[in-house]
Steps between C-alpha positions, in 0.01 A plus 500: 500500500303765672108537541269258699356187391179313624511104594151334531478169595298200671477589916698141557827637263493849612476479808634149611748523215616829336415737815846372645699469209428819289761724662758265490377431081530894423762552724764635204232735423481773755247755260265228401206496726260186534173516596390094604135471486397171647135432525272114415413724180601501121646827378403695176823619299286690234342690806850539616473361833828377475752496270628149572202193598535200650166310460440120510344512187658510177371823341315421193382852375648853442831609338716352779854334519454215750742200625518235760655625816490145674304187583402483871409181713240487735396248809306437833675629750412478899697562806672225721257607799186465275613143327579405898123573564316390239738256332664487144253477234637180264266531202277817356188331663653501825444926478125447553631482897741803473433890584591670152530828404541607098349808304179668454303304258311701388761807471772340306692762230627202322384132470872409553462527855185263521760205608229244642325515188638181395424105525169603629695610835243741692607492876342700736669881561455663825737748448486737211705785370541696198901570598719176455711699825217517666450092452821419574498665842239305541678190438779639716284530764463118505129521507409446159701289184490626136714511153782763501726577206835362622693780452293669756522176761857550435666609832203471681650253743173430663351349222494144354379390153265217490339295209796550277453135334148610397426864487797696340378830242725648295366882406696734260582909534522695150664838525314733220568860367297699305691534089512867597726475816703219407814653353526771753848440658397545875216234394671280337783446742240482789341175333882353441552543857186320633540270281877425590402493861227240446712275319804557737250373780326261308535233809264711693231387273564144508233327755659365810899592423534616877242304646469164629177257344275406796250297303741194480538472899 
């Protein structure tokens, strides 16, 4: 179990997720080096820019040995100061008076992440990033409301989820490897350990575990 291995994945999982948990995960396995690559991109195995991808979609093409990692939740979330100002939004009309902030539009790597494109729900964004950390410090800030995956709100006492009796996503990661890697043993027991860790934690990507609803006050 020697050599190093390279872990791409979504910006939200590696860096809100894995980027605290990936010494304690490889922890028995002091000459195995991990490289985390954590960027709003997907990542090309046959072009070997990682040996291990996490992308939320389900690869469909090349010779590739791909399973579900998890389902993820996501919801509104706002801080206590902001909902004091402006109030709590009830329904998904009441947004139209809210300060949002969400991605890019136009610079999207996956349709996945287009989460307003549903029920015809277009709300106004004034704040717009193409880093889901760089949206939730918005939100932090109290300035600005928007959906987070839970298991990033997690912990983040500061924040409240709102709208959780009518906007609630559910999003899946896949974990893929390219046919020629798989069976390599550092490889191979770098995906059972992720994959252990995930489902060991599997709370953290449960919507509103931690967190108390503020939509039915």
């Amino acid at each position: 179990m020697t050599g190093r291995v390279r872990i791409g994945a979504p910006e939200g999982l590696g860096v809100g997720y894995l980027g605290g948990r990936i010494a304690a995960i490889m922890q028995d396995y002091p000459n195995l080096d991990i490289e985390l690559v954590a960027l709003p991109q997907t990542y090309s195995l046959s072009s070997r820019e990682a040996d291990i991808a996490i992308s939320l979609d389900r690869p469909e093409e090349g010779s590739l040995a791909t399973r579900k990692l998890t389902d993820y939740e996501l919801g509104f979330y706002a801080t206590g100061d902001y909902l004091g100002r402006n109030g709590v939004p009830q329904t998904l009309d009441d947004l139209t008076a809210h300060t949002l902030c969400g991605y890019i539009a136009g610079l999207l790597h996956t349709r996945e992440l287009a989460y307003l494109d549903i029920a015809d729900l277009k709300p106004a964004m004034r704040f717009t990033s193409t880093s889901i950390i760089a949206q939730c410090a918005m939100i932090e800030s109290g300035m600005a409301m928007g959906v987070l995956p839970a298991y990033l709100a997690a912990g983040k006492h500061l924040l409240v989820p709102v709208l959780q009796r009518s906007f609630l996503l559910r999003r899946s990661y896949w974990l893929s490897v390219h046919e020629d890697l798989r069976r390599h043993a550092r490889i191979r027991k770098t995906v059972d350990l992720l994959t252990a860790a995930v489902r060991r934690e599997r709370s953290l990507f449960d919507k509103g575990s931690s967190t108390r609803d503020t939509s039915a006050s």
